[in-house]
C-alpha positions in Angstrom: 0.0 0.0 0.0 1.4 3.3 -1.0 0.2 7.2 -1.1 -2.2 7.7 -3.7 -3.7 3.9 -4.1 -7.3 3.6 -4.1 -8.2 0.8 -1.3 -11.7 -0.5 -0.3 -12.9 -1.5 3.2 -13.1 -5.3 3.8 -13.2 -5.4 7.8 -15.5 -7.9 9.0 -18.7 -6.2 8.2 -17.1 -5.1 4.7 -20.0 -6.4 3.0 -22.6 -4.7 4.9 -21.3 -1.4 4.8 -24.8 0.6 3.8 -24.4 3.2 1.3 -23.0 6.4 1.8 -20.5 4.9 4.4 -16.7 4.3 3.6 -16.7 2.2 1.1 -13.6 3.3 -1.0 -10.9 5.9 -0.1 -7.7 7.3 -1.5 -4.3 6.4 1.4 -3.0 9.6 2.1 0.2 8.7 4.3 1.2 5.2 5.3 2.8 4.7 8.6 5.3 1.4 9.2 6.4 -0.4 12.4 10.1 1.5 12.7 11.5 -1.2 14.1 10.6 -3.7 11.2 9.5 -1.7 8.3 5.9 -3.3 8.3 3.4 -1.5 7.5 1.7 -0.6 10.7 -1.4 2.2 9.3 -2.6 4.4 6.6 -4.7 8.0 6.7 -7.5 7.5 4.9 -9.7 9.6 2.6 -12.9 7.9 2.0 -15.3 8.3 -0.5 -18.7 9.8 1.9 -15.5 12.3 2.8 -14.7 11.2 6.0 -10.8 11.3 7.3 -9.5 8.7 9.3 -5.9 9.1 10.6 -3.7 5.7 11.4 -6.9 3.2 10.0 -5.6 0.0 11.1 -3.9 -1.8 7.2 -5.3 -4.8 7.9 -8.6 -3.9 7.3 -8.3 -2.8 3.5 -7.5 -3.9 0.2 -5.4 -2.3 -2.9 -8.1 -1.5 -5.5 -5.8 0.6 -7.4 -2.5 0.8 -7.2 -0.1 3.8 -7.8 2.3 2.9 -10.8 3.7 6.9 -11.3 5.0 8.0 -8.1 5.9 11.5 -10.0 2.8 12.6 -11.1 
């Protein structure tokens, strides 16, 4: 998971998410474990606008991932 991937919830209730709740979301930052470089968290954009900050990684999947860091 990088900066700029588009991700999609899939926590347990994943499939029951009613509309207009987080469904999709752009990963604005990524945080890793410094200790072992594993990715630990990601700030989240989601698509009903909501902002979460450190939204656990284990809970989402790459939809779309970033290929052109540079643009």
């Amino acid at each position: 998971m990088k900066i700029g991937d588009l991700i999609k919830f899939k926590g347990t209730w994943g499939d029951s998410v009613v509309p207009g709740e987080r469904r999709t979301g752009i990963v604005m930052e990524v945080w890793t474990n410094g200790w072992s470089g594993r990715l630990q968290s990601a700030d989240i954009l989601w698509d009903n606008g909501d902002f979460s900050k450190h939204f656990g990684a284990n809970n989402v999947e790459v939809l779309v991932e970033v290929v052109n860091e540079s643009r």
